[in-house]
MARSEKE-29081 format. One line per 4 residues: their letters; for each residue x, y, z of C-alpha. Coordinates in steps of 0.02 Angstrom, whole numbers. Each point is the difference from the previous one (the first is absolute). Example, Ala and Ser with C-alpha at 12.3 -4.5 7.8 and 13.67 -1.06 7.14 Angstrom:
2
AS) 615,-225,390 ~ 69,172,-33
This chain:
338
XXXX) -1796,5690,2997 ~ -35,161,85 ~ 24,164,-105 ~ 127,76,141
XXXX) 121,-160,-38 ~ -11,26,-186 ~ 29,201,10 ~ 140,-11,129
XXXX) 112,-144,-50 ~ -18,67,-192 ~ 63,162,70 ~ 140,-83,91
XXXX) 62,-94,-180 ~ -7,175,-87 ~ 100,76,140 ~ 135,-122,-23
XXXX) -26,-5,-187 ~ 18,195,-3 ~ 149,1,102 ~ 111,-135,-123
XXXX) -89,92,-160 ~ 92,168,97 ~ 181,-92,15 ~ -33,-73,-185
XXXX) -19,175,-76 ~ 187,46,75 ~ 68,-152,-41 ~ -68,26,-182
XXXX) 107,148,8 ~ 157,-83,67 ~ -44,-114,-173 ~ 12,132,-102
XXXX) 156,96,70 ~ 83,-193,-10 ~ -61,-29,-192 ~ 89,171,-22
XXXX) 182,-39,83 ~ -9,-164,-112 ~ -24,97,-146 ~ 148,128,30
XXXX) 100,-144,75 ~ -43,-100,-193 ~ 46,179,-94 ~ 163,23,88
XXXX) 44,-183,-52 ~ -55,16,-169 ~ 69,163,-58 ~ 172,-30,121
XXXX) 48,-159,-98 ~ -106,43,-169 ~ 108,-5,-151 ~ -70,103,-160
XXXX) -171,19,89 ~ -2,-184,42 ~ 28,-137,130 ~ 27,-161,-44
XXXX) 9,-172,96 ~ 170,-26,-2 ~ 51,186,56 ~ -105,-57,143
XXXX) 101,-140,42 ~ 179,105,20 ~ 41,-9,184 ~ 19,164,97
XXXX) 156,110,48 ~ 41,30,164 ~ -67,159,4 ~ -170,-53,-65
XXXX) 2,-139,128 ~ 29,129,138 ~ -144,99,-59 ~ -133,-156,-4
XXXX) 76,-31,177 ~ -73,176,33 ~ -138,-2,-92 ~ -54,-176,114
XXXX) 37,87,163 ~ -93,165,-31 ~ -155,-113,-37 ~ 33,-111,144
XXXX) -16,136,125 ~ -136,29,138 ~ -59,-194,-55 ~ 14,-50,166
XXXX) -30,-204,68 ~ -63,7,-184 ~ 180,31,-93 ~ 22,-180,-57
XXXX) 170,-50,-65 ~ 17,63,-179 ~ 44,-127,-139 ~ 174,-50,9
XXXX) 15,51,-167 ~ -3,184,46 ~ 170,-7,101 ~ 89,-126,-136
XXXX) 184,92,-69 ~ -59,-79,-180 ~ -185,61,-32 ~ -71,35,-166
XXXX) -92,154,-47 ~ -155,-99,-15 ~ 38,-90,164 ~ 34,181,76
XXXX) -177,52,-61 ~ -93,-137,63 ~ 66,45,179 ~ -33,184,-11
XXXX) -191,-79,-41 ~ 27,-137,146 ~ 21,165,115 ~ -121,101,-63
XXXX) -142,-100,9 ~ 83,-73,186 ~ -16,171,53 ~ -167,25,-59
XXXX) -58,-174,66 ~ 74,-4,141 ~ -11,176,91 ~ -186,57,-70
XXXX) -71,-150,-60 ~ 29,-137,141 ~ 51,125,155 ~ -148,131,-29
XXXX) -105,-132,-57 ~ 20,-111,161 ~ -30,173,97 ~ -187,14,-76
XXXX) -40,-185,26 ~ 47,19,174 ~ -124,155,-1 ~ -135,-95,-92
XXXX) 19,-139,134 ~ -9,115,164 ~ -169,112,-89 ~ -82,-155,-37
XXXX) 18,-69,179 ~ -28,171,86 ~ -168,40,-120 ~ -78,-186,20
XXXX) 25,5,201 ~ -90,172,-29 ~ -142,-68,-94 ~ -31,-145,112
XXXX) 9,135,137 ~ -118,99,-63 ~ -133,-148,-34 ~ 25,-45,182
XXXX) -28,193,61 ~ 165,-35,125 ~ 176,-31,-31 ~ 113,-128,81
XXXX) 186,6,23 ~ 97,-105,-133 ~ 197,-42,-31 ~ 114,123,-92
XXXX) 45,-73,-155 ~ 168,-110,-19 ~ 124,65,-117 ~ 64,-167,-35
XXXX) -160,-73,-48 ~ -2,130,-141 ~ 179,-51,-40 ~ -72,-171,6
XXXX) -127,49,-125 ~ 97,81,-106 ~ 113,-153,-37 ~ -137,-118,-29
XXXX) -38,-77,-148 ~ -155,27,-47 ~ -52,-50,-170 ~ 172,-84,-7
XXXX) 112,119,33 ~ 20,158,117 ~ 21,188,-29 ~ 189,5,-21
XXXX) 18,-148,-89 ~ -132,41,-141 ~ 90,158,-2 ~ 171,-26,-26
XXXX) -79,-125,-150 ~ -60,143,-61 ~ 167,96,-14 ~ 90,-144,-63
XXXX) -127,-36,-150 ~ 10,204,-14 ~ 196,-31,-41 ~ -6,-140,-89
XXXX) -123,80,-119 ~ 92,155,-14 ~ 157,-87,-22 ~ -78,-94,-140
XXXX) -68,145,-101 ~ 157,81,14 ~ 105,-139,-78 ~ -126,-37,-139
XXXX) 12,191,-19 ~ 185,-6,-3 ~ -8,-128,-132 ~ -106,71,-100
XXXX) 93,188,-1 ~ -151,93,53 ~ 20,171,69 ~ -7,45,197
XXXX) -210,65,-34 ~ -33,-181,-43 ~ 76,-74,167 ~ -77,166,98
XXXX) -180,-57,-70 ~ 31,-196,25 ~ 59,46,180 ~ -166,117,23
XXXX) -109,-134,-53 ~ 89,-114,134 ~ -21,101,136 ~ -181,39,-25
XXXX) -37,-202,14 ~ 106,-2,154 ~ -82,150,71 ~ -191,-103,-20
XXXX) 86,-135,103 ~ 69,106,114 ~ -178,57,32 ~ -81,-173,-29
XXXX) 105,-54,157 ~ -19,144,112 ~ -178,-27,-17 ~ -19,-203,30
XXXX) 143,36,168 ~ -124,148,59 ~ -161,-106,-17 ~ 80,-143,78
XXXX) 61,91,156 ~ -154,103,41 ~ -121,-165,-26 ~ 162,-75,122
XXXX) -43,157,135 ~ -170,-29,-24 ~ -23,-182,70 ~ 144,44,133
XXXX) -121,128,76 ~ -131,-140,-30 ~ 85,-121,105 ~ 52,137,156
XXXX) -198,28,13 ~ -58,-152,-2 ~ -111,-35,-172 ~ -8,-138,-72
XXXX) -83,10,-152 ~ 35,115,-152 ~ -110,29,-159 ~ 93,28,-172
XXXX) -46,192,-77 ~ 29,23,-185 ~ -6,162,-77 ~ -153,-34,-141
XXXX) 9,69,-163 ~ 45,-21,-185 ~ 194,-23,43 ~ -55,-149,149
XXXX) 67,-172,-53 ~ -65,-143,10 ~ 82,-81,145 ~ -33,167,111
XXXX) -178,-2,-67 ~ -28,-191,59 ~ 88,33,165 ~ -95,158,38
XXXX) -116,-42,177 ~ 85,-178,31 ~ 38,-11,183 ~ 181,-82,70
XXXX) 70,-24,154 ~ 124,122,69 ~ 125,-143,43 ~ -7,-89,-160
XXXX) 28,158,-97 ~ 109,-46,-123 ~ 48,156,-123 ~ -33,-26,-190
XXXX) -108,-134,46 ~ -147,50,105 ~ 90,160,55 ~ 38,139,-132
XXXX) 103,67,-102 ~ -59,-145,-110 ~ 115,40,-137 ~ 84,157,-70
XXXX) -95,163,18 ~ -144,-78,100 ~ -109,112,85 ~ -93,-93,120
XXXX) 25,18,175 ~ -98,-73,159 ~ -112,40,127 ~ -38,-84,194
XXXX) -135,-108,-3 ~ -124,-28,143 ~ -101,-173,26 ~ -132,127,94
XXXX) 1,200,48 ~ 41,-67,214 ~ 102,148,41 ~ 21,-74,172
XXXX) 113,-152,-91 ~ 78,154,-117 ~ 52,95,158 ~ 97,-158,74
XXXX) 81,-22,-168 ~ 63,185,15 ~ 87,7,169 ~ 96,-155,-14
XXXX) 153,91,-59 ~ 138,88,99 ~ -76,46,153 ~ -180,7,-34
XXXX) -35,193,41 ~ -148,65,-119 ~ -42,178,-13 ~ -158,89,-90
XXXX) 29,21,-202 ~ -146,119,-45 ~ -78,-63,-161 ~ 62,199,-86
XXXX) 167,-17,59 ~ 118,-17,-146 ~ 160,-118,-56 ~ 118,136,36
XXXX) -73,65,160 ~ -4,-191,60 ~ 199,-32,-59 ~ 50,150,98
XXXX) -93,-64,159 ~ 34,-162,15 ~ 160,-71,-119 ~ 118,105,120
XX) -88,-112,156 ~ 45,-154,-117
């Protein structure tokens, strides 16, 4: 395995890695500000319906006025705004004429963490996988272009095979379905701390911690997921500018150090076809947090055969790439000819 392979496709994994680490930061943010409106949503339910300092389960369980019903009404609206194709149908319990407080609460929490899911979580989220995708492809045709010394004119990428991508199920699920899980365990937990908190008579600090320690978990998987999607879709853009140029053979690159695993360690060098590539199997990510990315692999250094790989897509036009010229000058040249 050449040193150039191992230098550039590591850089192209820590570009995309960089870029979801980037959206993760803001959406850690978005976390926070959410963990916050839960709290003042649980304080304004606690000390509207408290009774000598206190709020017990049955003082819960009164059903709201019509005035209180026309605020949660509100209160589901405001939070339901600028949601977009994401603003899935609220609980039916929300629009009920005989709610309970409790019932109430637990759709002002629905909404909250709806809005949160929904607009920066899934929509923002999907943006930056789409990203990921279109670097990985661009920087891999530019490495193989560079190897080569010329460049060859390839296909634009498909929106739809992203899309595609996107709703796949790898590792048994896809991106909005593990993700939507996630917000619906979120509630469920939530919902549960606040009844056994109810039950017991514990103050509103005691449901603000239990909620804080909630979202922090949730927040991990939040992360835990953006990463496996990411890793998936740039080693995905990887073999598709693989299979535009021609090569057949890829050789497995795993980041070596104290943290490697065991399964990247024994995988590190083996050789696979490019059309048996089969992800999580002889193709990475290899599990959750995997590092290990790929690399073309050449049978011998005949850069006549290379060459005829390269110009079978699109039209087959090849132009000079000097060996200084850089990733950005390269995408500004050539991706607006694609």
């Amino acid at each position: 395995m050449s040193e150039y392979w191992k230098q550039r496709q590591m850089a192209t994994y820590k570009a995309g890695e960089m870029r979801v680490n980037q959206y993760f930061t803001k959406l850690e943010k978005v976390f926070n500000q959410a963990k916050r409106e839960l709290h003042k949503t649980i304080e304004v339910f606690y000390y509207r319906y408290s009774e000598e300092n206190n709020i017990t389960y049955a003082a819960a369980q009164k059903k709201l006025d019509k005035e209180e019903l026309g605020e949660l009404k509100d209160f589901i609206d405001l939070a339901m705004q600028n949601i977009g194709k994401y603003n899935q149908t609220v609980n039916n319990m929300s629009i009920k004429a005989r709610i309970t407080r409790y019932q109430a609460l637990e759709a002002q929490v629905d909404a909250l963490l709806r809005q949160l899911y929904a607009g920066n979580y899934q929509a923002e989220g999907e943006r930056i996988m789409k990203e990921v995708y279109a670097e990985s492809y661009y920087r891999t045709w530019f490495n193989i272009d560079q190897y080569h010394g010329f460049h060859a004119a390839f296909s634009r990428i498909d929106p739809i095979t992203i899309e595609q991508l996107l709703k796949y199920p790898f590792n048994g699920a896809n991106f909005s379905t593990r993700l939507w899980k996630q917000k619906a365990h979120l509630q469920t937990q939530l919902m549960e701390a606040m009844t056994t908190i109810l039950v017991q008579g514990k103050n509103p600090q005691a449901m603000a911690v239990e909620f804080a320690k909630k979202m922090k978990s949730k927040k991990f998987d939040a992360y835990r997921l953006l990463q496996m999607e990411s890793s998936f879709l740039m080693s995905e853009a990887t073999h598709a500018a693989y299979r535009e140029n021609g090569i057949k053979k890829y050789q497995i690159l795993a980041t070596l150090d104290s943290k490697t695993c065991g399964i990247c360690g024994d995988k590190d060098g083996d050789v696979y076809a490019v059309d048996k590539a089969v992800v999580g199997e002889n193709m990475p990510p290899f599990h959750c947090f995997c590092r290990c990315t790929d690399v073309p692999y050449y049978d011998d250094m005949d850069l006549t055969d290379m060459s005829r790989a390269a110009r079978e897509p699109g039209t087959g036009k090849i132009y000079d790439v000097p060996a200084d010229m850089t990733y950005k000058e390269w995408k500004t040249r050539f991706i607006k000819e694609a």
